[in-house]
C-alpha positions as CSV (number, residue, x, y, z in Angstrom):
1,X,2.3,17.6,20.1
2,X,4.2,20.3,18.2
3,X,5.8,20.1,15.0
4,X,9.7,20.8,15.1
5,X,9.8,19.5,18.6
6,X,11.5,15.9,20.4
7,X,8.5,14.9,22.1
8,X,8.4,11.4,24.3
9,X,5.5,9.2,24.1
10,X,4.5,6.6,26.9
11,X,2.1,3.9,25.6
12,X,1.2,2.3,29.6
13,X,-0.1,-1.4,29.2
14,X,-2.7,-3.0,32.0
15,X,-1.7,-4.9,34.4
16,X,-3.0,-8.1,33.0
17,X,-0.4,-7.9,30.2
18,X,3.4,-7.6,31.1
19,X,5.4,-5.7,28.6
20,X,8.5,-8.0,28.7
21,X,6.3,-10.4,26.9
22,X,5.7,-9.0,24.1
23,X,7.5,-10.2,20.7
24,X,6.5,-7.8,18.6
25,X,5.0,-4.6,18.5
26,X,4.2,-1.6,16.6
27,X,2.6,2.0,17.1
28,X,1.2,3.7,13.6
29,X,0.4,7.1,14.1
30,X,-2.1,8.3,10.9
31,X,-3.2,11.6,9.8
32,X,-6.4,12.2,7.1
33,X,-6.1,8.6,6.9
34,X,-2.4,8.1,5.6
35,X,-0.3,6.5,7.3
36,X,2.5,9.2,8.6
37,X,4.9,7.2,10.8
38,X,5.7,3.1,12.6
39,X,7.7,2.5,15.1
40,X,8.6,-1.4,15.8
41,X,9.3,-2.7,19.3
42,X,13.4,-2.2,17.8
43,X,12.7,1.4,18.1
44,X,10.9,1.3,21.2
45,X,11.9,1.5,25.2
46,X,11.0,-1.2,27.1
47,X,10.2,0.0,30.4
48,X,9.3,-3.3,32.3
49,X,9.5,-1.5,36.0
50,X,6.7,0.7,34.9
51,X,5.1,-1.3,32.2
52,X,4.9,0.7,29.5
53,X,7.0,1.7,25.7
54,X,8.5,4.8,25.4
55,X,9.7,6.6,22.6
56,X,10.9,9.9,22.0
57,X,10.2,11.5,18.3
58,X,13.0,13.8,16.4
59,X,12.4,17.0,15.3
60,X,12.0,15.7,11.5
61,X,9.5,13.3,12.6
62,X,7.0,15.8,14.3
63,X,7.6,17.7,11.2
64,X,6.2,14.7,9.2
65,X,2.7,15.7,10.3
66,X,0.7,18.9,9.4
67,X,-1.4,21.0,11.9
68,X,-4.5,19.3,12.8
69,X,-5.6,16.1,14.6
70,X,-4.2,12.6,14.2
71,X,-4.2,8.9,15.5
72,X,-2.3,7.0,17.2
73,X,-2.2,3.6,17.5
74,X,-0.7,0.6,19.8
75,X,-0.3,-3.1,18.2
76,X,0.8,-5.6,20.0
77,X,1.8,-9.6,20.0
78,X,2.6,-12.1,23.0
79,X,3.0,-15.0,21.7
80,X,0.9,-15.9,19.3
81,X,-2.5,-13.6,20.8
82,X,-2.7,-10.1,18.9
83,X,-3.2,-7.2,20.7
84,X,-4.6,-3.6,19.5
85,X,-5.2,-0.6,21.7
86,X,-7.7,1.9,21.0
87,X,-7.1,4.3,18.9
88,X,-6.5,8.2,20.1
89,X,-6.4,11.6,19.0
90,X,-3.6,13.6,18.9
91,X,-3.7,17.3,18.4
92,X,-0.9,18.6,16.1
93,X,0.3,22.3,17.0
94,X,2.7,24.8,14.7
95,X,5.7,26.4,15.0
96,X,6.8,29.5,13.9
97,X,9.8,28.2,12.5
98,X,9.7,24.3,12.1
99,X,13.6,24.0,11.0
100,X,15.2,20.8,12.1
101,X,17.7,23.1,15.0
């Protein structure tokens, strides 16, 4: 991902587990250990047809993270069962200029 830039995530669930059902969720990205930025499942597009959340990050929000690596992370609840994904790396790129255009 580069800073200053509207990226779209896609967070794909198994088949096993159908995306409509889920009542809650929420997707933590961290960066030297602090948390940087949550999204909630209010934030979120649920995209049943493929099976999957999507979300799409502003320019002020890829600017909330420094050059570097960070994590991501997908939590998830149906029902009463918890879910968590593993967590991945994330490679943070510059910009020259990382004004919100």
């Amino acid at each position: 991902m580069r800073r200053a830039t509207t990226p779209t995530h896609t967070f794909t669930f198994p088949e096993d587990i159908e995306v409509g059902d889920v009542t809650e969720a929420l997707i933590t990205y961290s960066q030297c250990g602090k948390t940087i930025l949550e999204k909630k499942l209010d934030d979120l597009e649920v995209d049943t047809e493929h099976n999957m959340f999507v979300l799409q990050l502003s320019e002020a929000e890829t600017n909330l993270f420094a050059p570097g690596k960070a994590l991501i992370q997908v939590r998830a609840k149906i029902n009463k069962t918890a879910l968590a994904s593993q967590m991945l790396w994330l490679t943070i790129k510059p910009a020259l200029n990382s004004e919100d255009m």
